[in-house]
N, C-alpha and C positions, 0 to 999 in steps of 0.2 A: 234916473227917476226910479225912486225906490216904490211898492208899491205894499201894504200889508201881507204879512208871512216872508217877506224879503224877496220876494216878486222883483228883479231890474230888467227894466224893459232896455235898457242901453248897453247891460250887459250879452239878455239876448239874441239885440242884433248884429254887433258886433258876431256872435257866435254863428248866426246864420248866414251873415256877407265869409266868414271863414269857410265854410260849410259849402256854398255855394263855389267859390274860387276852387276848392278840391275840387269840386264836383267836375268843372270844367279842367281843371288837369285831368282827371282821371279819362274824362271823355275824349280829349283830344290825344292820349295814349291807346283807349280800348281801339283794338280794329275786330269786323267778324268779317269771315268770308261766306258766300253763297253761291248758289250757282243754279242753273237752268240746262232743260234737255241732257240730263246725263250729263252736265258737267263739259257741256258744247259751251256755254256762256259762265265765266267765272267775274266773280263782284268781290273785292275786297274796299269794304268802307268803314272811315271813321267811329268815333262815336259820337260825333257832333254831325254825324248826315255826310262828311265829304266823300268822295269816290274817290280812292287813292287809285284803284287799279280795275279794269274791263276787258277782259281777256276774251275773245271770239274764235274758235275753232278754225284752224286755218281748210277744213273738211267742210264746214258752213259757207265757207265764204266761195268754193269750190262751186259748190251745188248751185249757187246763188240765188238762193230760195232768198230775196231781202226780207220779206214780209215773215217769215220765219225768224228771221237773225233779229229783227225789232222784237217780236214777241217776246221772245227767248231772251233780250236785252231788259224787259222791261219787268218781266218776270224774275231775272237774276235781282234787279236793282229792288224792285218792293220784299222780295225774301232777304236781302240786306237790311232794309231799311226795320222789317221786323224782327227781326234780331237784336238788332242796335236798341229800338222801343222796348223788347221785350227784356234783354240787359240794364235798362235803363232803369225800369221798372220796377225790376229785383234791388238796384240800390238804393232808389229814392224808398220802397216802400219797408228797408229797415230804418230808416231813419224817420218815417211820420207815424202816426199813429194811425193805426188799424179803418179803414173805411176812407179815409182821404185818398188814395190814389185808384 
Protein backbone atom coordinates (compact mmCIF):
# COMPACT_ATOMS: atom_id res chain seq x y z
CA UNK A 1 0.00 0.00 0.00
CA UNK A 2 1.52 2.88 -1.66
CA UNK A 3 0.73 6.06 0.18
CA UNK A 4 1.36 9.99 -1.46
CA UNK A 5 5.38 10.95 -1.77
CA UNK A 6 5.95 6.99 -1.94
CA UNK A 7 5.18 6.43 1.65
CA UNK A 8 4.95 1.91 1.62
CA UNK A 9 3.58 1.04 4.59
CA UNK A 10 4.22 -2.79 3.62
CA UNK A 11 7.54 -2.10 2.81
CA UNK A 12 8.04 -0.57 6.25
CA UNK A 13 6.93 -3.33 7.98
CA UNK A 14 8.51 -5.77 6.62
CA UNK A 15 11.67 -3.35 7.50
CA UNK A 16 10.70 -3.33 11.21
CA UNK A 17 9.82 -7.31 11.64
CA UNK A 18 13.73 -7.51 10.09
CA UNK A 19 14.70 -4.86 12.67
CA UNK A 20 13.12 -6.53 15.28
CA UNK A 21 14.61 -10.28 14.64
CA UNK A 22 18.21 -8.57 14.76
CA UNK A 23 17.42 -7.03 17.59
CA UNK A 24 16.58 -10.34 19.31
CA UNK A 25 19.85 -11.92 17.87
CA UNK A 26 21.73 -9.31 19.05
CA UNK A 27 20.21 -9.71 22.55
CA UNK A 28 20.40 -13.31 23.03
CA UNK A 29 24.39 -12.91 22.06
CA UNK A 30 25.02 -9.48 24.44
CA UNK A 31 25.94 -10.86 27.99
CA UNK A 32 26.98 -8.09 31.06
CA UNK A 33 28.44 -9.00 34.14
CA UNK A 34 27.75 -7.56 37.75
CA UNK A 35 28.47 -8.03 41.00
CA UNK A 36 27.68 -7.20 44.75
CA UNK A 37 29.74 -6.74 48.13
CA UNK A 38 33.17 -6.33 46.44
CA UNK A 39 32.63 -8.79 43.90
CA UNK A 40 31.46 -11.53 46.90
CA UNK A 41 28.24 -12.17 44.46
CA UNK A 42 29.16 -12.24 40.55
CA UNK A 43 25.88 -12.13 37.81
CA UNK A 44 26.59 -12.71 34.34
CA UNK A 45 23.15 -12.33 32.29
CA UNK A 46 21.86 -12.28 28.94
CA UNK A 47 20.39 -9.70 26.96
CA UNK A 48 17.17 -10.96 26.94
CA UNK A 49 17.05 -11.00 31.06
CA UNK A 50 18.38 -14.91 31.38
CA UNK A 51 20.99 -15.56 34.20
CA UNK A 52 23.68 -17.60 32.51
CA UNK A 53 25.88 -17.52 35.65
CA UNK A 54 25.70 -16.65 39.88
CA UNK A 55 28.75 -17.00 41.40
CA UNK A 56 28.63 -16.70 45.57
CA UNK A 57 31.84 -16.39 47.48
CA UNK A 58 32.73 -19.63 48.89
CA UNK A 59 33.99 -16.93 52.10
CA UNK A 60 29.94 -15.90 52.17
CA UNK A 61 28.85 -19.07 52.52
CA UNK A 62 31.64 -19.73 55.36
CA UNK A 63 30.37 -17.02 57.46
CA UNK A 64 26.81 -18.01 56.84
CA UNK A 65 25.46 -14.81 57.13
CA UNK A 66 22.15 -16.11 54.58
CA UNK A 67 20.43 -13.04 54.98
CA UNK A 68 23.58 -11.36 53.61
CA UNK A 69 24.21 -13.78 50.75
CA UNK A 70 20.27 -13.04 49.56
CA UNK A 71 20.93 -9.37 49.72
CA UNK A 72 24.00 -9.44 47.98
CA UNK A 73 22.28 -12.00 45.40
CA UNK A 74 19.63 -9.71 44.80
CA UNK A 75 21.71 -6.73 44.55
CA UNK A 76 24.12 -8.52 42.07
CA UNK A 77 20.94 -9.59 39.74
CA UNK A 78 19.10 -5.85 39.64
CA UNK A 79 22.79 -4.21 38.71
CA UNK A 80 22.57 -6.99 35.75
CA UNK A 81 19.50 -6.37 35.01
CA UNK A 82 20.38 -2.51 34.62
CA UNK A 83 22.93 -2.79 32.49
CA UNK A 84 21.22 -5.08 30.21
CA UNK A 85 18.15 -1.93 30.24
CA UNK A 86 20.63 0.51 30.04
CA UNK A 87 22.53 -1.36 26.75
CA UNK A 88 19.22 -1.86 25.59
CA UNK A 89 18.47 1.48 25.60
CA UNK A 90 21.66 2.70 23.82
CA UNK A 91 20.46 0.54 20.61
CA UNK A 92 16.92 1.01 20.46
CA UNK A 93 17.43 4.74 20.87
CA UNK A 94 19.69 4.96 17.62
CA UNK A 95 17.27 3.51 15.70
CA UNK A 96 13.96 5.80 16.93
CA UNK A 97 13.55 9.13 16.83
CA UNK A 98 14.57 11.56 19.38
CA UNK A 99 11.89 11.53 22.52
CA UNK A 100 10.23 8.08 22.00
CA UNK A 101 12.35 6.12 24.27
Amino acid sequence: MKFPGGFDINSMMKQAQKMQEQMGKEMKQMTVDASAGGGAVTVKMRGDFEVLELTISPDLVRDGDTEMIQDLAVAALNEARRKVEESLKGKLGGMLPPGLL
